[in-house]
C-alpha positions in Angstrom: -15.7 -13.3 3.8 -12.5 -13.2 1.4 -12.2 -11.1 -1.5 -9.0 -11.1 -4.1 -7.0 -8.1 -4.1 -3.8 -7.7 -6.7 -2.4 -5.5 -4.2 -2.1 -4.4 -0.3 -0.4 -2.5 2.6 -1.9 -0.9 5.6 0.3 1.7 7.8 -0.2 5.4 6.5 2.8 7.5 6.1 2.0 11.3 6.6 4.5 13.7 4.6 2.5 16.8 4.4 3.4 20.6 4.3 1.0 23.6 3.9 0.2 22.7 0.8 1.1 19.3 0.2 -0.5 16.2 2.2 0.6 12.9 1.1 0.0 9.6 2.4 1.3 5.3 1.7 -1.8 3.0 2.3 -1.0 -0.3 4.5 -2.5 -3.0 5.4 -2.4 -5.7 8.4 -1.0 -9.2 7.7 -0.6 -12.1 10.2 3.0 -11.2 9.7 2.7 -8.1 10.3 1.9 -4.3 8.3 2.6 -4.2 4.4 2.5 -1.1 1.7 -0.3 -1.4 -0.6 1.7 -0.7 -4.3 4.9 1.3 -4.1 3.8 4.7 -4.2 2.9 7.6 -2.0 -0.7 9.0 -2.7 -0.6 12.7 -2.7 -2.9 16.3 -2.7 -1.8 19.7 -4.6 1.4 20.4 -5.5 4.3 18.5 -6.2 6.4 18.8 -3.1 9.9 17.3 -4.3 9.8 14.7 -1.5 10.1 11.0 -2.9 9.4 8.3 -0.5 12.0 5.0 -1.6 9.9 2.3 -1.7 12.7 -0.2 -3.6 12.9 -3.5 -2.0 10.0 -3.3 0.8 7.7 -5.6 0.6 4.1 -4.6 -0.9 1.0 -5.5 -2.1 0.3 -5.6 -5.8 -2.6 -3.3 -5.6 -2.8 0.3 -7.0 -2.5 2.5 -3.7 -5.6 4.2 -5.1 -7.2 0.4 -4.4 -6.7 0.3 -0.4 -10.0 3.5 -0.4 -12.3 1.0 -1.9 -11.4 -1.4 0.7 -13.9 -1.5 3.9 -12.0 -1.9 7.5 -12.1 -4.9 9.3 -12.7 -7.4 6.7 -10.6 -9.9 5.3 -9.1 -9.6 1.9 -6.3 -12.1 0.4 -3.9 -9.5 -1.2 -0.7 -11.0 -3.8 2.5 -10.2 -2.2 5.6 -8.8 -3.8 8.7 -6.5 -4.1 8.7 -2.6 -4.7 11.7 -2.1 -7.8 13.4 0.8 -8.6 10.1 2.0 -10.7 7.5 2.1 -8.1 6.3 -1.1 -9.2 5.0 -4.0 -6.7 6.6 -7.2 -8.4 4.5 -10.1 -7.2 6.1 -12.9 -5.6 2.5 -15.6 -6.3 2.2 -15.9 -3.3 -1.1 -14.4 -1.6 -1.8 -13.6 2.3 -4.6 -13.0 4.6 -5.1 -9.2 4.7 -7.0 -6.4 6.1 -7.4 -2.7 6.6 -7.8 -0.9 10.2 -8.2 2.3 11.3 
């Protein structure tokens, strides 16, 4: 089953303090883990950490997207390129993904 995503990235990336938790949705290529959009997703307050995202290679999904997504299926996401405004540029090209646990 294959289902069109604008966006992926699988790996999470914990930054957290005690009252901050943040986390960067990934998901699984063939060629490996990508960042779904170019943004960290983040709980209570502000914590003045930024994450650089600019020039990694993303999924041109909202990060917000990847909880919709159900694990272990198969998704075709649109590829791209974080810029220096936490914006996945897409590349038209599209890739086999999925999200795991």
């Amino acid at each position: 089953m294959h289902f069109c995503v604008k966006a992926c990235p699988l790996v999470q990336v914990d930054i957290s303090n005690a009252q901050t938790s943040c986390f960067q949705p990934t998901l699984r290529t063939p060629a490996g883990i990508i960042h779904v959009g170019c943004r960290s997703i983040c709980t209570g307050p502000p914590s003045g950490v930024k994450v650089d995202f600019n020039k990694k290679k993303c999924c041109t999904a909202p990060p917000d997207a990847w909880h919709h997504l159900k694990s272990g299926v198969n998704y075709t996401c649109e590829l791209g390129r974080c810029n220096n405004r936490d914006t996945c540029e897409p590349w038209e090209v599209f890739s086999e993904c999925w999200k795991y646990n």
